[in-house]
ROGUPA-869964 format. One record per residue (C-alpha): residue number from 1; x, y, z. Coordinates in Angstrom, 1 decimal, decimal comma. Layout:
<rs>
R    nr        u        v        w
R   NUM        X        Y        Z
...
</rs>
This chain:
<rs>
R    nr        u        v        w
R     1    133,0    101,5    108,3
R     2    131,2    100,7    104,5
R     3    133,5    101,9    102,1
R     4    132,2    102,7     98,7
R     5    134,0    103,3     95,2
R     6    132,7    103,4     91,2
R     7    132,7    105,0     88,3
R     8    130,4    108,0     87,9
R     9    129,6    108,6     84,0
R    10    128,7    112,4     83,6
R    11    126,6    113,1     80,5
R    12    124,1    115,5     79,0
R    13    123,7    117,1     75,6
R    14    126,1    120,1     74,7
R    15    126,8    122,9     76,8
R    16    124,9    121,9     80,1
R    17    127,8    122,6     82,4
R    18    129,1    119,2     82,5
R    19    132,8    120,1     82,8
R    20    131,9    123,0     85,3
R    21    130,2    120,8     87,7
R    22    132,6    118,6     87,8
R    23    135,6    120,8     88,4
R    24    133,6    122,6     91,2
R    25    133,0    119,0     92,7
R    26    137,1    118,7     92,4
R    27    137,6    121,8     93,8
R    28    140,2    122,6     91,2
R    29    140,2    122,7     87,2
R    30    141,2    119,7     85,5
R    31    138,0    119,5     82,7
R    32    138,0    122,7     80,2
R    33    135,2    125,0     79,8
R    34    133,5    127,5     77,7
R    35    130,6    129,0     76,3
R    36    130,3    126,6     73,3
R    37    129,0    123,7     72,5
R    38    130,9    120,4     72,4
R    39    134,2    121,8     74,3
R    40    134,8    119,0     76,1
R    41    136,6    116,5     73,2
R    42    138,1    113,5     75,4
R    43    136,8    110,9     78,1
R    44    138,9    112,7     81,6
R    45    138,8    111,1     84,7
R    46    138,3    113,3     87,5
R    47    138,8    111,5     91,3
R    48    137,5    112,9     94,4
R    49    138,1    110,8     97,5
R    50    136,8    111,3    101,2
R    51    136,9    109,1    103,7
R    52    133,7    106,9    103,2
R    53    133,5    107,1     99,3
R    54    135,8    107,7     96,1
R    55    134,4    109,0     93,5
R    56    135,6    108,4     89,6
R    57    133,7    110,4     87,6
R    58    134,2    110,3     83,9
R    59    134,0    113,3     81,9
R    60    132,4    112,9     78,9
R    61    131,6    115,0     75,0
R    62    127,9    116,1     74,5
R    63    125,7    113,3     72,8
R    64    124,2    115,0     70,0
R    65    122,8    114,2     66,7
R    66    124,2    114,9     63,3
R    67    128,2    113,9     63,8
R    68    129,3    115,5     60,1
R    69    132,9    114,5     60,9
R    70    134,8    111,6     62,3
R    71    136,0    113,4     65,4
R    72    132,6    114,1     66,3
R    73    131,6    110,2     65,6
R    74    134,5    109,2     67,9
R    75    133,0    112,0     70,9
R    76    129,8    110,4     70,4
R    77    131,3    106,6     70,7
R    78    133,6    108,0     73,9
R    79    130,6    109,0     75,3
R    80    128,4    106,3     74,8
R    81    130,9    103,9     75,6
R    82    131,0    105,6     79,8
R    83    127,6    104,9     79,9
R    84    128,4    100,8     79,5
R    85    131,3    101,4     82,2
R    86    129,6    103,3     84,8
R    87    128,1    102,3     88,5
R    88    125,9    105,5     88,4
R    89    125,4    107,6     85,7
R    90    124,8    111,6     86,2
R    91    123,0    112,8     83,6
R    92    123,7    116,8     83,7
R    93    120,4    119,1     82,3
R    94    119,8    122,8     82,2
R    95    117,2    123,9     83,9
R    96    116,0    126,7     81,7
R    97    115,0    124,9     78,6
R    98    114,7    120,9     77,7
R    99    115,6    120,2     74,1
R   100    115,6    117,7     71,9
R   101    119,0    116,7     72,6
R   102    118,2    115,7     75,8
R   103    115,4    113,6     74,8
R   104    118,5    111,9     72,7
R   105    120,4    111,2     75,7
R   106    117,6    110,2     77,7
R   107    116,6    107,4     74,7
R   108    120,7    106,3     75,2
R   109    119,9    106,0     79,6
R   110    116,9    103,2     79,0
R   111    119,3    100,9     77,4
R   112    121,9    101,2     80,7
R   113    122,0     98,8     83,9
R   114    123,2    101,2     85,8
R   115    121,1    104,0     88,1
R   116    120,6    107,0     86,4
R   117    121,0    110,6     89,2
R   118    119,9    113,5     87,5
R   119    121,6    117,2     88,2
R   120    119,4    119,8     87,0
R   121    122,1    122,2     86,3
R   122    121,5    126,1     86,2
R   123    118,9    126,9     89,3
R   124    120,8    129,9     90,0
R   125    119,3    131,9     87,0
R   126    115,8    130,9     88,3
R   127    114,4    133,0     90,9
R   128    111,2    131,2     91,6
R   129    111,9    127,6     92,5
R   130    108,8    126,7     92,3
R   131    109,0    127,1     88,9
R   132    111,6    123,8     89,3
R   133    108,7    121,4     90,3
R   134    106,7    121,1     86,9
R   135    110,0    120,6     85,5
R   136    111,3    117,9     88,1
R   137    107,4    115,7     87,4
R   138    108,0    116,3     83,5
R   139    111,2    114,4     83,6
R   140    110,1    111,5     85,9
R   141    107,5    111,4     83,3
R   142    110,3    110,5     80,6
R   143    112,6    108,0     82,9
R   144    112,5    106,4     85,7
R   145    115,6    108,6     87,8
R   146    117,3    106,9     90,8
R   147    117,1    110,7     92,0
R   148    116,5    114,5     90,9
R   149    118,7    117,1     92,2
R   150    118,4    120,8     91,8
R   151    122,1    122,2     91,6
R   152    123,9    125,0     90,3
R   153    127,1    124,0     88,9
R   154    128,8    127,8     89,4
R   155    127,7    128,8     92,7
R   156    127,9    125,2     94,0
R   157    124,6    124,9     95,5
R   158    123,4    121,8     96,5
R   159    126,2    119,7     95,4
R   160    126,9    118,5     98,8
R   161    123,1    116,9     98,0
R   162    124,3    115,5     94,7
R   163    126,9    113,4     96,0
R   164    125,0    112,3     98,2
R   165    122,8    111,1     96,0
R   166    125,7    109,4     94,0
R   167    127,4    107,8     96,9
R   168    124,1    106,0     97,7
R   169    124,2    104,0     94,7
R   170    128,2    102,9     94,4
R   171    129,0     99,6     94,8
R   172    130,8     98,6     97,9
R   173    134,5     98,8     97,6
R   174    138,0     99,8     98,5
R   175    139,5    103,1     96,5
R   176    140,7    102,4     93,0
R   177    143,5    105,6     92,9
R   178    145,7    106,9     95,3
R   179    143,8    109,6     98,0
R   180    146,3    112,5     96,6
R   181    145,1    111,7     92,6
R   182    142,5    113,9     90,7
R   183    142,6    112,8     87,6
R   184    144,4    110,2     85,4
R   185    145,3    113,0     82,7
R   186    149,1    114,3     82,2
R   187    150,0    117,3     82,9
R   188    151,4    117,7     79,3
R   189    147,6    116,9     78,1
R   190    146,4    119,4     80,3
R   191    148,7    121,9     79,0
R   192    147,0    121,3     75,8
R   193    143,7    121,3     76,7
R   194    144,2    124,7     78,2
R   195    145,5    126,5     75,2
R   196    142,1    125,1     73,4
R   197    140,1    126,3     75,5
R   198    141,7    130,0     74,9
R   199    140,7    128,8     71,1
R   200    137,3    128,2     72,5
R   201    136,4    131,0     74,1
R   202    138,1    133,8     71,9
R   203    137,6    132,8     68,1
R   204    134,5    133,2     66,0
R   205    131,7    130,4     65,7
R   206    133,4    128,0     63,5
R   207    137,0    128,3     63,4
R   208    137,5    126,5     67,5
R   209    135,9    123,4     66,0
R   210    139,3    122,5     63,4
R   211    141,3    123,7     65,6
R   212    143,1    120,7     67,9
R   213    146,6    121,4     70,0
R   214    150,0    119,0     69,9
R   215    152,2    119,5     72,6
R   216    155,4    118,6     70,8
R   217    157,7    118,9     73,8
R   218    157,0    119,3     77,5
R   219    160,3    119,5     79,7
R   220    161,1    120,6     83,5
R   221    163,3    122,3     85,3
R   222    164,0    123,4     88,6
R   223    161,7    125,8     88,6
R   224    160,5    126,3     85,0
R   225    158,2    124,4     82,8
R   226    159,0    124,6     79,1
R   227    156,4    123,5     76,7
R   228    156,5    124,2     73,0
R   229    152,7    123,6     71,2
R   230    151,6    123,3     67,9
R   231    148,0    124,5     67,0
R   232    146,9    122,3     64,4
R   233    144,2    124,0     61,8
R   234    142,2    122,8     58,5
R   235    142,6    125,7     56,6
R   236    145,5    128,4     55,9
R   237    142,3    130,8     56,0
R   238    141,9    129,6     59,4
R   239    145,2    130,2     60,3
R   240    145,5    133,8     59,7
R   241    142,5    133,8     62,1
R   242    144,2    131,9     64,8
R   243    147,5    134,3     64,7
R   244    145,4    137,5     64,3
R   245    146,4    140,7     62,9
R   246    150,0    141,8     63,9
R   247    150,1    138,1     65,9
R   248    147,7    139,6     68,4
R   249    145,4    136,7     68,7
R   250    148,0    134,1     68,8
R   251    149,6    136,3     71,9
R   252    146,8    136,5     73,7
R   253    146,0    133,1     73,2
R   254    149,5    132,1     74,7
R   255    149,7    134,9     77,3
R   256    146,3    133,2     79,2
R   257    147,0    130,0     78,6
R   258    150,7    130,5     79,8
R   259    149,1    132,0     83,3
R   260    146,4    128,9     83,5
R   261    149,6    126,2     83,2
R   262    151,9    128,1     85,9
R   263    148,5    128,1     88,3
R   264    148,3    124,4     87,4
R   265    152,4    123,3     87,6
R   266    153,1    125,7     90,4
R   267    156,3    127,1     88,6
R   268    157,3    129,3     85,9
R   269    156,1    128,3     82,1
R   270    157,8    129,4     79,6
R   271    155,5    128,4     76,5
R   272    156,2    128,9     72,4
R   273    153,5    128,4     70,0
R   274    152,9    128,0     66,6
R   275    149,6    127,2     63,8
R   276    150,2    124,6     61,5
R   277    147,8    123,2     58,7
R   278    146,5    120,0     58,4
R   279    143,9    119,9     56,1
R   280    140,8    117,9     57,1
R   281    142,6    116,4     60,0
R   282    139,0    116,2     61,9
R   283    138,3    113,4     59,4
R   284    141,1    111,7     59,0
R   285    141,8    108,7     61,4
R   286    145,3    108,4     61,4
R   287    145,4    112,6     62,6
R   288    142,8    111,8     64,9
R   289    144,6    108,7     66,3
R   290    148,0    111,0     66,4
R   291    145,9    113,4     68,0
R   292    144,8    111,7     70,9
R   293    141,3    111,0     69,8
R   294    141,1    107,5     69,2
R   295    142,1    105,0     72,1
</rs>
């Protein structure tokens, strides 16, 4: 039996459901999500493996335009640098409106080796399919795709289809990772990717992007996870946001986050929290290397 194994870059502008489709190809949540743009900070792994094909896909920021700070110039570099790595690339769009940005990313995919499988993300929010087609011709029109495939990233339709797709174009090879391995992420980064994304989805506009998360200790017991996290702002303005009137924000913050780690560790957590200032750590490169940021 043909085996077949490689390294699946997914990319997209901003807030196409990149991270979404990926953990519903997992079936479980390792990649972080959220209504914003640019959530997704760091290249993760995410392995799937069945009995013909493994599957690495790679994670990846948004490509946009217009990186202000360092951190966003190092996304932009992460994400670029997938696209040199990968057998396949998956280029995730949103079916409801092309913009710009994707005509960005699309410029980035002419430069690649590799075959290029676009998702058209989002076809649950169009009730006429037919309304897909013009779209499906208009981006053949712009590159030449291995393959287009209509998927919706939250109900899961047609993904089945998609990796399909994929699998046709991996390379012919033994697995890379164990069967049982999902991702090549700790669990102590995940814990901190989890409280972000609580940043993510309940502060205003701004504040979520100079926020970052340090998990300064991480320790197991029979049991009982213990992890104790610094949230790391620019501003002490922006700290008063982050810990809320009476603490409330910072509470509710910890409560949801505390309930996403025990569904990940399968035990206990018992998690402390506290906002700290470091001003303009988003440009400075020895915070961003401490960070995580820079590999």
């Amino acid at each position: 039996m043909v085996h077949r194994c490689g390294y699946i870059a997914i990319v997209g502008r901003p807030n196409v459901g990149k991270s979404t489709l990926l953990n519903r190809m997992l079936g479980q949540k390792i990649s972080i999500t959220s209504r914003k743009p640019q959530t997704t900070r760091h290249r993760i792994l995410g392995i799937k493996t069945t009995p013909e094909v493994q599957f690495v896909f790679t994670d990846t920021p948004g490509l946009h335009r217009g990186s202000r700070h360092l951190v966003n110039r190092i996304m932009n570099r992460a994400a670029a640098g997938a696209l040199e790595e990968a057998d396949v690339i998956l280029m995730v769009t949103d079916c409801t409106r092309w913009t710009e940005e994707d005509d960005y990313v699309v410029d980035l995919l002419k430069s690649v080796r590799a075959q290029v499988v676009m998702a058209l993300n989002k076809v649950d929010k169009v009730k006429d399919k037919d309304l897909l087609l013009p779209q499906i011709a208009a981006a053949r029109d712009k590159h030449a795709f291995a393959d287009i495939v209509p998927v919706s990233a939250t109900t899961g339709l047609q993904l089945a289809e998609l990796e399909q797709a994929i699998a046709r174009y991996l390379p012919e090879a033994p697995p890379f990772f164990p069967e049982e391995q999902v991702t090549d992420r700790s669990e102590r980064f995940l814990a901190a990717e989890l409280i972000r994304e609580k940043l993510m989805r309940h502060l205003g506009k701004e504040v979520p992007y100079s926020t970052t998360v340090e998990i300064e200790s991480f320790e197991e017991e029979e049991g009982l996870t213990r992890v104790n996290a610094v949230i790391w702002v620019e501003r002490e303005a922006q700290k008063a946001i982050v810990i809320g009137k009476d603490g409330r924000m910072l509470k509710r913050i910890g409560q949801e986050a505390r309930v996403d780690m025990e569904h990940m560790l399968g035990t206990k957590v018992f998690l402390q929290t506290w906002v700290k200032v470091k001003e303009q750590w988003s440009d400075d490169e020895r915070a961003l290397r401490g960070f995580g940021y820079v590999e």
